[in-house]
C-alpha positions in Angstrom: 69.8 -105.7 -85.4 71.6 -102.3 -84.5 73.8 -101.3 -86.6 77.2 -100.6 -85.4 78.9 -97.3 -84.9 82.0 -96.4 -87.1 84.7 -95.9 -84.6 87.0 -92.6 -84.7 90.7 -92.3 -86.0 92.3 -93.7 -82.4 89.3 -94.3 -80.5 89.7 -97.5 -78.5 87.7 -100.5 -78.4 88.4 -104.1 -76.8 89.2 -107.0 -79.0 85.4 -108.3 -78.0 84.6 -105.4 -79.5 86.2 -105.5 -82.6 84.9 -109.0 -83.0 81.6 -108.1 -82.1 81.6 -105.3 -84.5 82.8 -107.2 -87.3 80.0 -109.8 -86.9 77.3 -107.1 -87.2 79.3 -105.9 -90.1 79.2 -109.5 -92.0 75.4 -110.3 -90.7 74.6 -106.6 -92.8 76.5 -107.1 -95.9 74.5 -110.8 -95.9 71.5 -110.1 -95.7 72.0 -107.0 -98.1 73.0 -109.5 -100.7 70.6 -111.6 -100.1 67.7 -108.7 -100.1 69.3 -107.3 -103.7 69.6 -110.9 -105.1 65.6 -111.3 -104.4 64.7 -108.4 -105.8 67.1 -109.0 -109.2 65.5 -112.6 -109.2 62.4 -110.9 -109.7 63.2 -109.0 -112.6 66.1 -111.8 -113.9 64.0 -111.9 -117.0 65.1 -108.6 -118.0 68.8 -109.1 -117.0 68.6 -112.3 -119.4 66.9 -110.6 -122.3 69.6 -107.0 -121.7 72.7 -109.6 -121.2 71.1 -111.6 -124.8 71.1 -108.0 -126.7 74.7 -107.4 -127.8 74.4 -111.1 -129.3 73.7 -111.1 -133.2 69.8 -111.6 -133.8 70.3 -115.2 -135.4 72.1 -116.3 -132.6 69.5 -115.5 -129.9 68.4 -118.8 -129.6 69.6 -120.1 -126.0 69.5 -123.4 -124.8 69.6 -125.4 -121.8 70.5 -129.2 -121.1 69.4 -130.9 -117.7 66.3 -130.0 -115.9 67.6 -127.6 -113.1 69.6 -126.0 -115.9 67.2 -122.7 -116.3 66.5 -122.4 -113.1 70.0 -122.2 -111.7 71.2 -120.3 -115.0 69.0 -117.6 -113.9 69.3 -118.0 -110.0 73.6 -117.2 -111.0 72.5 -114.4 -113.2 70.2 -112.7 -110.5 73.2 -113.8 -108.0 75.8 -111.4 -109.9 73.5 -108.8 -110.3 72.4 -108.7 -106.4 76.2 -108.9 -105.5 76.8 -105.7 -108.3 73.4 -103.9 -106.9 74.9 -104.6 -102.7 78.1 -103.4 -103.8 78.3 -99.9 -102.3 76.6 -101.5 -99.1 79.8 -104.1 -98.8 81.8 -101.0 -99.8 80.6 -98.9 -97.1 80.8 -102.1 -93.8 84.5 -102.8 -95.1 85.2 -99.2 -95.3 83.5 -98.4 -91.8 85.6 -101.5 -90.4 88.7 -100.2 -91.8 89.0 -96.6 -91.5 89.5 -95.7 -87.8 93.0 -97.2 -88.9 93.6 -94.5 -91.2 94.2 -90.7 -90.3 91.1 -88.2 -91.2 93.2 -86.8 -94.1 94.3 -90.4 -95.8 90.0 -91.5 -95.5 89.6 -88.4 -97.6 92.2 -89.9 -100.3 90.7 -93.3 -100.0 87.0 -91.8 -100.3 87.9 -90.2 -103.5 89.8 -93.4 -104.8 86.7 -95.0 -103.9 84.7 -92.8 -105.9 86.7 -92.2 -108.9 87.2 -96.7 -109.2 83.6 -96.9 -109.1 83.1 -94.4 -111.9 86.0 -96.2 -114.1 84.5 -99.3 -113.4 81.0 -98.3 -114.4 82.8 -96.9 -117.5 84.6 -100.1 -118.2 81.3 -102.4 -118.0 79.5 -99.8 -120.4 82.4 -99.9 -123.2 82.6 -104.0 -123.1 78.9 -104.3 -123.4 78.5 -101.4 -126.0 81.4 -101.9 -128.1 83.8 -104.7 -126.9 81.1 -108.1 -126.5 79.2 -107.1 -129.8 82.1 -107.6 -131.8 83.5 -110.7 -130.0 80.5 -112.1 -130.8 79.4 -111.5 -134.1 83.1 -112.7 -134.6 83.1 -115.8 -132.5 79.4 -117.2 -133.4 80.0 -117.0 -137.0 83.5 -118.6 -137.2 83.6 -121.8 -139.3 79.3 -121.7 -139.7 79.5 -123.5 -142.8 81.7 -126.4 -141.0 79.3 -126.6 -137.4 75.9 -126.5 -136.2 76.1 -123.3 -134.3 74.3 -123.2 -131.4 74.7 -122.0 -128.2 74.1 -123.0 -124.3 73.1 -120.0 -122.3 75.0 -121.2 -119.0 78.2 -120.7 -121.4 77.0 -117.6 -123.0 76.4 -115.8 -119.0 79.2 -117.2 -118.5 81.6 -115.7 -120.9 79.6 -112.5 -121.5 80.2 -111.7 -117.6 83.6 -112.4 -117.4 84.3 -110.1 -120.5 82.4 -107.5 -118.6 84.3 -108.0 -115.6 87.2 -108.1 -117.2 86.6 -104.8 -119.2 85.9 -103.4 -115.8 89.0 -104.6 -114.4 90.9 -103.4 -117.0 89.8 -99.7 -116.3 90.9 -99.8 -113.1 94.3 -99.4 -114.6 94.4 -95.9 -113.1 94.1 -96.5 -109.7 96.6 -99.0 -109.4 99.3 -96.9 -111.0 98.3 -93.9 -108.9 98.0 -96.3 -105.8 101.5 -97.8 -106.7 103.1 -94.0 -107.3 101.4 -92.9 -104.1 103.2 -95.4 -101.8 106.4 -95.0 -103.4 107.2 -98.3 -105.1 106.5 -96.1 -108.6 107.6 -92.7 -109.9 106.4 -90.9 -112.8 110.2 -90.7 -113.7 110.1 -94.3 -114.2 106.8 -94.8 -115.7 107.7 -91.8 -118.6 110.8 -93.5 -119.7 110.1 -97.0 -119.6 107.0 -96.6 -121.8 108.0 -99.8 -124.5 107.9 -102.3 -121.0 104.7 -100.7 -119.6 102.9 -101.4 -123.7 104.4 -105.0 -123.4 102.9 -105.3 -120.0 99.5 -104.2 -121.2 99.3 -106.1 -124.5 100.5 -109.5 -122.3 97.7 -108.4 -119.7 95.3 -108.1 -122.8 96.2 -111.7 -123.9 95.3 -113.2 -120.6 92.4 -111.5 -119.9 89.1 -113.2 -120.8 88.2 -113.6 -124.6 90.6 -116.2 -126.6 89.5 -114.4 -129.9 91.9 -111.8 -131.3 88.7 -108.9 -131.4 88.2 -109.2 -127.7 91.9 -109.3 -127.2 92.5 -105.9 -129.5 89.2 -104.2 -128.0 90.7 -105.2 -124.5 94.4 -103.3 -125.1 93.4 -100.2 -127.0 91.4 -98.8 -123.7 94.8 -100.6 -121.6 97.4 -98.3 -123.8 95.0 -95.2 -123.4 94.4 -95.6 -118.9 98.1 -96.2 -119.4 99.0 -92.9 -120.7 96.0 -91.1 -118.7 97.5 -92.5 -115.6 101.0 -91.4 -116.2 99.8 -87.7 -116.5 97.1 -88.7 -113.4 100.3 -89.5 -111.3 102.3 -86.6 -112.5 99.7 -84.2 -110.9 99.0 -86.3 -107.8 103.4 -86.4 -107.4 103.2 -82.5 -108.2 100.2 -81.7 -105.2 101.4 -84.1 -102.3 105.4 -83.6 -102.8 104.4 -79.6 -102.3 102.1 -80.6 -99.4 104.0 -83.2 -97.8 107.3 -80.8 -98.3 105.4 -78.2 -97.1 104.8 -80.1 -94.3 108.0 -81.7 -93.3 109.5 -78.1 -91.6 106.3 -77.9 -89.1 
């Protein structure tokens, strides 16, 4: 399979072309997926036993119902992990399929927003498996012990203990859509400095729906919120500061 050439800013190409392009684009991030989820599914008992650590040492006994149970608990888990591993691959086709659209200056922007998501997400899966899903969990698995049988199924455990990393991740993104937002005009840093109380009550009511029904994961979820708030008001005051000059600067020529 060739892999297709990335098109320049205004190069044509015929819709069978596009088309064409796109499917060889598709076939690549496929079988990238499905080449990363092998090679996870190898090593899934590793994933299992690192995703099992932040849980507290008497409540590290998993269990299964069902006799396909294990096997697809751990097919899911080496699922998620090939999709995480492919990632940059997927990144990249999209990227490659979208960017003769954009002008050589703008794929620059969108390179570095690129760049800097992946390193807040990276950051935001490290803090909610260090420091956010410990405490959820020694909280949740010892509520009410003396009233229940505590024990716990694994598919439910993955289940959750993903989502609150995804969500963590998610939630350090914060930055990028307030910079993306302030970038295209619908926000200023005018408005986002003097309208602080609605922009905490936004983030506390975006703390309460994300995953984790427990009041520690909620807290631990809005603390890092209130802080990417703040760091992205002062993020869009320097990004206003260099493109107003540039794009004034501009507007004579």
């Amino acid at each position: 399979m060739k892999i297709p050439r990335r098109l320049g800013h205004g190069e044509e190409a015929t819709l069978v072309e596009h088309l064409d392009e796109l499917r060889t684009r598709i076939i690549i991030s496929i079988v990238a997926v499905a080449v990363t989820t092998a090679v996870t599914f190898v090593f899934h008992r590793h994933l299992i036993l690192w995703l099992e650590r932040p849980l507290p040492a008497d409540r590290r006994h998993l269990i299964t119902f069902g006799v396909a149970e294990p096997f697809l608990t751990s097919f899911k888990i080496s699922l998620m992990a090939g999709l995480a591993l492919a990632f940059p691959i997927l990144l990249w086709q999209l990227w490659s399929f979208l960017a003769p659209a954009f002008e050589e200056s703008s794929q620059r922007l969108v390179a570095l927003f690129v760049l800097f998501a992946s390193t807040l997400l990276a950051a935001g899966i490290a803090f909610g498996y260090w420091l956010v899903l410990p405490q959820a969990l020694r909280f949740l698995t010892h509520y009410d012990d003396r009233l229940y049988h505590i024990q716990i199924r694994a598919r439910d455990y993955f289940s959750f203990a993903t989502a609150v990393l995804l969500a963590v991740g998610l939630v350090f993104e914060l930055p990028i859509f307030v910079l993306g937002l302030v970038r295209i005009g619908i926000l200023s840093t005018h408005t986002l400095r003097h309208n602080r109380r609605l922009g905490y009550f936004i983030v506390a009511v975006i703390a309460v729906l994300l995953p984790g029904v427990d009041p520690v994961t909620t807290v631990f979820e809005g603390i890092p919120l209130v802080i990417l708030y703040e760091g992205s008001i002062w993020l869009a005051v320097l990004m206003e500061r260099r493109f107003g000059v540039r794009e004034a600067a501009a507007e004579p020529s």
